[in-house]
C-alpha positions, -999 to +999 in steps of 0.1 A: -142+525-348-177+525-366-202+544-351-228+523-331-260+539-326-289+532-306-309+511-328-305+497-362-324+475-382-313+443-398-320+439-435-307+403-453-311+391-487-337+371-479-359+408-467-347+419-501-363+388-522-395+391-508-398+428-512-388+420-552-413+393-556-441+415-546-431+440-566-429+421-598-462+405-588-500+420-595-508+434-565-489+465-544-520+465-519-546+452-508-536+423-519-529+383-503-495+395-488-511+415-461-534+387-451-500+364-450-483+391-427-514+389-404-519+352-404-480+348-394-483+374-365-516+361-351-505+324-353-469+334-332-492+352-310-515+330-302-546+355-314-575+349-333-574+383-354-543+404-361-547+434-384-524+448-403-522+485-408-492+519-418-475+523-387-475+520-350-492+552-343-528+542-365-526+509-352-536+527-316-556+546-327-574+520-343-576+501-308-590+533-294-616+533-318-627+501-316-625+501-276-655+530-284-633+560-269-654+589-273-655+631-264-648+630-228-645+595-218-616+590-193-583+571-203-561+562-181-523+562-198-484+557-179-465+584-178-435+567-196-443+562-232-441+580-269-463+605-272-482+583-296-498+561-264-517+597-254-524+605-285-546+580-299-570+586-262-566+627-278-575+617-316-610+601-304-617+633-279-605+613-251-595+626-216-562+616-207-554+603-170-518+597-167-508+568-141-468+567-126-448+541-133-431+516-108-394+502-106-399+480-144-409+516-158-441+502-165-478+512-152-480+511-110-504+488-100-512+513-076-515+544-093-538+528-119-564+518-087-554+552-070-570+570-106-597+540-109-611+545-075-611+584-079-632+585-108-653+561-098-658+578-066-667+612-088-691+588-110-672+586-139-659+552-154-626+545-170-630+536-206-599+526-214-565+515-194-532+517-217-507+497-203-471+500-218-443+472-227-418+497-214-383+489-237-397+454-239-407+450-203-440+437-191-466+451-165-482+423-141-507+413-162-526+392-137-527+417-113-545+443-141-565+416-152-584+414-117-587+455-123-602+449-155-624+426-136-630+447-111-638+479-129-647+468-164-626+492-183-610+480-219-578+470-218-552+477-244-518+468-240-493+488-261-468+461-267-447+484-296-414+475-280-424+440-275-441+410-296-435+376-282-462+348-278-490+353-254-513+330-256-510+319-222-511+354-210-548+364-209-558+397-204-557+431-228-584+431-255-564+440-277-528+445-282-505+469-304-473+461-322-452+486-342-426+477-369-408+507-371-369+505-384-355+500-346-381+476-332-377+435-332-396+431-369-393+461-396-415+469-427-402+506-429-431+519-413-460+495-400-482+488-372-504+459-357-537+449-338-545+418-325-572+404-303-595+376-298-627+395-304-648+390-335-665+423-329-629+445-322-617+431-353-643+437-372-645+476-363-603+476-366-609+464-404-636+488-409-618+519-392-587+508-413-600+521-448-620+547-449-653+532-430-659+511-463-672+475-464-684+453-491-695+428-466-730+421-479-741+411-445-733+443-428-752+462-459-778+489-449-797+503-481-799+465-493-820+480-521-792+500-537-770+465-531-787+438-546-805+438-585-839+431-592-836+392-591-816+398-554-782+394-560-756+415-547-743+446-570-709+436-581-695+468-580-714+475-547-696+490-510-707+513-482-693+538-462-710+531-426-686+554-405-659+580-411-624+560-414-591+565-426-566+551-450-547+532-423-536+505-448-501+483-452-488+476-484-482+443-497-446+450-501-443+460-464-460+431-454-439+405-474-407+423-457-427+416-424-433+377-433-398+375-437-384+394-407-410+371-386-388+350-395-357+358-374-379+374-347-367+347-317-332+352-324-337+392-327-348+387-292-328+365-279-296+388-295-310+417-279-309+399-243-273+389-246-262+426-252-279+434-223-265+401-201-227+415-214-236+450-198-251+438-171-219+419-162-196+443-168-220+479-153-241+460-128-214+463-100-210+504-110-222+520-080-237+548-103-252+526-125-281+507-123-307+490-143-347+492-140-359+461-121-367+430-153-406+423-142-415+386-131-446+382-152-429+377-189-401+378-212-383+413-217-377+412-252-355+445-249-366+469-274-343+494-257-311+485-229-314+514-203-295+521-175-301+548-150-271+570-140-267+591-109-261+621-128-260+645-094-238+621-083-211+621-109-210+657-112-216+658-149-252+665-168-265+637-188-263+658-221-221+661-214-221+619-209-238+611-244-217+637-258-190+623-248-201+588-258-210+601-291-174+614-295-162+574-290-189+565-318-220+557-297-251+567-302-273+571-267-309+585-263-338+595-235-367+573-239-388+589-229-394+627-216-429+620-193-454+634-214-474+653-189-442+675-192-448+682-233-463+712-240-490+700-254-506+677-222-487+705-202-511+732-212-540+710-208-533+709-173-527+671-176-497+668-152-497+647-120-479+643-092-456+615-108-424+605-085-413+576-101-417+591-135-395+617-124-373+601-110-368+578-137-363+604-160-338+623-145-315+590-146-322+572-179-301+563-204-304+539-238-274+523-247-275+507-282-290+476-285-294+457-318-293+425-328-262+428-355-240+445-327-211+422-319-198+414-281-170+437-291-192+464-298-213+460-264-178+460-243-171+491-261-200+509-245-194+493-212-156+507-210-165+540-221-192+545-204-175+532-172-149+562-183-177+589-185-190+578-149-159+572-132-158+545-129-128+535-149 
């Protein structure tokens, strides 16, 4: 039996082509691929600007910049992410609020208010509120849109384990894909913004390579930029804030036009696995599955299942042993990160029950789109094995 891991990304001929024709061509970066990649994601979307950029990670940070998070300003984050949602609120000098999570194991509508009204009430605002598309689930977006409303804070939506259309969605300011190996799209490493606002995009594009424009309408020392007769300075740019190199390379971004491609049936894939263990684990009485939320497709990122462990009399680390010694490959997504060191020892931890609680229990079976029916039964026996069920 092959080995079936977690996650795996699917790479065709056609991924291979495009890679080689950028390769052979004249530009590596910064060069019309990228702007393909973006035009692509923001016209699925439904977004007016999408910007392209190395990786998941910089992409939020990016959003945190251009949202204006500064030294001190309040965040509020769900307990249930990668590290990578806190840290890009930390990178800009941030103060990180962590919210719990609710049944879907994304942000609590109620938690959020509970930390909204508590700052407010101590005169500070909310800068920023980071939702999370937990495994490819979806918060209720109407419900934080009337917070937004109400409060006024920026709104970013990390989406990483989820791209599918929103344009009837409304909402975030901005929101965040990733295109790391095991999400829906790959381009090796890569990341996304999109948004609707002319002035977000404009500091995204700006933050995304070093601070430098050559935008002769943003120009500041016009002297030094135009000749004697008034035209510009051919070889003429400015640095008008301290960026980084956040940039995508054209090769990346051709692999991510053609990936784009398949992106529907990627999710569509992924939802079947999780229908087959559904069928064949829902009826477990130690198994169950986080609640699929009402307001949006789950494009299922990751298929997790929460396990009684207490229950079973058997620690979660003996149960993916054990499943790894049948060939499958499980994993914990994610600790709460209050709980790592680092937010620990800022004294950053709440009281968090449904975080907890859903960590105690969770479990990722694999979940790809190239896994076969076979393959999916072949978790659900053996996993029925581990709890007993069998």
């Amino acid at each position: 039996m092959k080995f079936i891991p977690y996650g795996r990304q699917e790479i065709i001929q056609a991924d291979i082509d495009a890679v080689v024709e950028v390769l052979k061509s004249e530009f590596l970066t910064q060069g019309p691929a990228i702007e393909n990649f973006e035009r692509a994601v923001s016209d699925y979307v439904g977004k007016r600007h999408a910007v392209a950029c190395c990786n998941g990670t910089a992409a939020l940070h990016l959003a945190a910049l251009a949202a204006g998070v500064a030294p001190g300003d309040v965040c509020i984050v769900p307990a249930i992410t990668f590290a990578a949602t806190a840290n890009c609120i930390s990178y800009c000098g941030g103060e990180v609020a962590f919210a719990d999570v609710d049944d879907t194991v994304t942000a609590c509508y109620d938690s959020c208010r509970a930390l909204l009204e508590k700052y407010q009430a101590e005169k500070r605002s909310v800068k920023v509120l980071l939702t999370v598309d937990m495994a490819g689930n979806c918060c209720d977006r109407a419900a934080f849109k009337r917070l937004k409303d109400e409060f006024g804070f920026v709104w970013i939506s990390d989406s990483c384990h989820r791209i599918v259309p929103e344009k009837d969605s409304g909402g975030p300011d901005m929101t965040v894909y990733s295109f790391h190996p095991v999400k829906h799209i790959t381009t090796g490493e890569g990341g996304m913004v999109v948004t609707d606002s002319d002035e977000m995009a404009e500091n995204l594009r700006l933050n995304r390579t070093h601070g430098i424009t050559k935008d002769h309408k943003r120009f500041v020392n016009n002297s030094e930029a135009h000749d004697k007769n008034g035209e510009i300075n051919p070889w003429y740019y400015e640095m008008q804030t301290l960026g980084f190199n956040y940039r995508m390379t054209d090769f990346q971004a051709a692999l991510g036009v053609s990936q784009l491609k398949r992106l529907d049936w990627s999710v569509l894939r992924r939802q079947q696995i999780v229908e087959i263990y559904k069928k064949h684990l829902g009826e477990c009485k130690n198994i169950a599955f986080p609640r699929v939320s009402e307001n949006g497709i789950h494009a299922y990122h990751l298929a997790i299942v929460l396990i009684d462990f207490e229950k079973i009399g058997k620690t979660r680390a003996a149960v993916m042993n054990s499943l790894r010694k049948n060939n499958i490959g499980t994993q914990v997504h994610y600790i709460p990160v209050p709980m790592l060191p680092y937010y620990a020892a800022k004294g950053d931890s709440n009281k968090l029950p449904n975080s907890m609680s859903y960590y105690k229990k969770a479990l990722s079976l694999p979940c790809f789109p190239t896994m076969s029916d076979d393959d999916a039964m072949w978790v659900c026996e053996n996993l029925k094995k581990c709890v007993g069920e069998l």
